[in-house]
N, C-alpha and C positions, 0 to 999 in steps of 0.2 A: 651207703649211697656212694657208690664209685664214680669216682670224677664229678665230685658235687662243686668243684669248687669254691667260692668261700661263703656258701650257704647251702646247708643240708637238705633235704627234702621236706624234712622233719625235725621237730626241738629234741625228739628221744633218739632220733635215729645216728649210726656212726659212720659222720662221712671223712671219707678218704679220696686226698687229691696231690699231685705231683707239688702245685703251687708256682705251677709256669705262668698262670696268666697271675698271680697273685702272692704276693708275699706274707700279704694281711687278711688271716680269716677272723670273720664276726664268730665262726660256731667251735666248737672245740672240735679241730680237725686233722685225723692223721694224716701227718704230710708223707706220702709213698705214693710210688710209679705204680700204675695198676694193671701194666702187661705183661703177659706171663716169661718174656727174655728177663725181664728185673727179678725174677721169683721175689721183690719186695714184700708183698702183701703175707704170703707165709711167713715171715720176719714177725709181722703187727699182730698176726691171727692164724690160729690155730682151726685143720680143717672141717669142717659142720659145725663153723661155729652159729650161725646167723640160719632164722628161720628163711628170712626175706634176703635178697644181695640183690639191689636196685643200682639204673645205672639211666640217667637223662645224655643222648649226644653226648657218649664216649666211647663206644664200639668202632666206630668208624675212623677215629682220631688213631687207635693205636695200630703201630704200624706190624705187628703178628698178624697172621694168619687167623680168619676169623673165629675157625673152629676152635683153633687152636687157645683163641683167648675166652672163650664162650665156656669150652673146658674148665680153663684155671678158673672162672670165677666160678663154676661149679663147685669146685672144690670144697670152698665155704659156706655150700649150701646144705642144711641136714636132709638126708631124705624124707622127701614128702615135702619139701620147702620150696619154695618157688626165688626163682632167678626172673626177674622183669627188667626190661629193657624197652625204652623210648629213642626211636630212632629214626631218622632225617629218611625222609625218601629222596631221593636223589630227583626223581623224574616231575617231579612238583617244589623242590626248593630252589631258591635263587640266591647263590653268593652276590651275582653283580645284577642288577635287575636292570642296568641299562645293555648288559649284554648275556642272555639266559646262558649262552653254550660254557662262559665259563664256569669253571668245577670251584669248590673253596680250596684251596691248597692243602688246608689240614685236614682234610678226607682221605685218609690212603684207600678205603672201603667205600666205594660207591655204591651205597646201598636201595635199593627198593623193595616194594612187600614182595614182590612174585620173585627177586634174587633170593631174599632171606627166607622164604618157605623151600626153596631149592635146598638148601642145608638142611632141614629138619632130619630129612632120612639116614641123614648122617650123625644124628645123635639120638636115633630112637631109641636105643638101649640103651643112655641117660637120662634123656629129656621127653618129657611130653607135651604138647604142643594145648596148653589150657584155655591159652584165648589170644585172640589177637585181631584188632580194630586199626582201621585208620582212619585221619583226622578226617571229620567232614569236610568235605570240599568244597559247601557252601561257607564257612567259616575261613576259608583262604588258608589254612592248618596246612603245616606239608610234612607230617610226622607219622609214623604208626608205633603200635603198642603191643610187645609181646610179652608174654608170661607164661613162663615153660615150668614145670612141676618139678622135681628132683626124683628118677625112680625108686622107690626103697628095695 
């Protein structure tokens, strides 16, 4: 769980988080930067290690290049393993709800569904594009959901 910070996805799962918003985690949590300029993460983990490499709003946060960090967390994925990512639509989330246009500061990636499927072709011969939902809109949700396969 990349960028969980101080609570995992899951009680089995192994999250890792820089610990800027937190010095104090409940779960037992590797404290590493999880963008590929730190090559941290290859420090903590060794590549294909993790069937799954899950990541809730923190693609957008790192300031890499998207492919580029989309990549590295690849790396940890075995093939055949899936890379899921949960991520902010830009065009439906609100930092300031009393004034929509502005952005949240810690967004370098202003993401939405139709930017984020612009990339796929750019990783077809890593990734395959397994599913990908977004929140209901009657639910006031402003997230979508992808989950890319690893090629073997």
């Amino acid at each position: 769980d990349l960028g969980c910070g101080t609570k995992k996805i899951a009680p089995w799962a192994t999250g890792v988080d820089d610990g800027s918003e937190s010095t104090h985690f409940r779960d037992q949590i590797v404290k590493a930067r999880v963008d590929p300029a730190s090559r941290e993460l290859e420090k903590q983990f060794k590549p294909e290690s993790f069937d799954v490499v899950f990541s809730s709003h923190t693609l957008e946060h790192i300031l890499s290049p998207l492919l580029d960090t989309i990549r590295y967390w690849t790396t940890f994925v075995r093939p055949g393993g899936r890379l899921i990512m949960y991520l902010p639509d830009e065009d439906r989330y609100q930092y300031d709800p009393k004034n929509p246009k502005v952005k949240n500061p810690g967004h370098f990636h202003l993401l939405t569904p139709k930017a984020f499927l612009a990339l796929l072709p750019d990783l077809a011969d890593e990734l395959v594009l397994e599913s990908f939902e977004e929140d209901p809109r009657i639910f006031d949700h402003y997230s979508f959901l992808v989950v890319l396969r690893k090629a073997t």
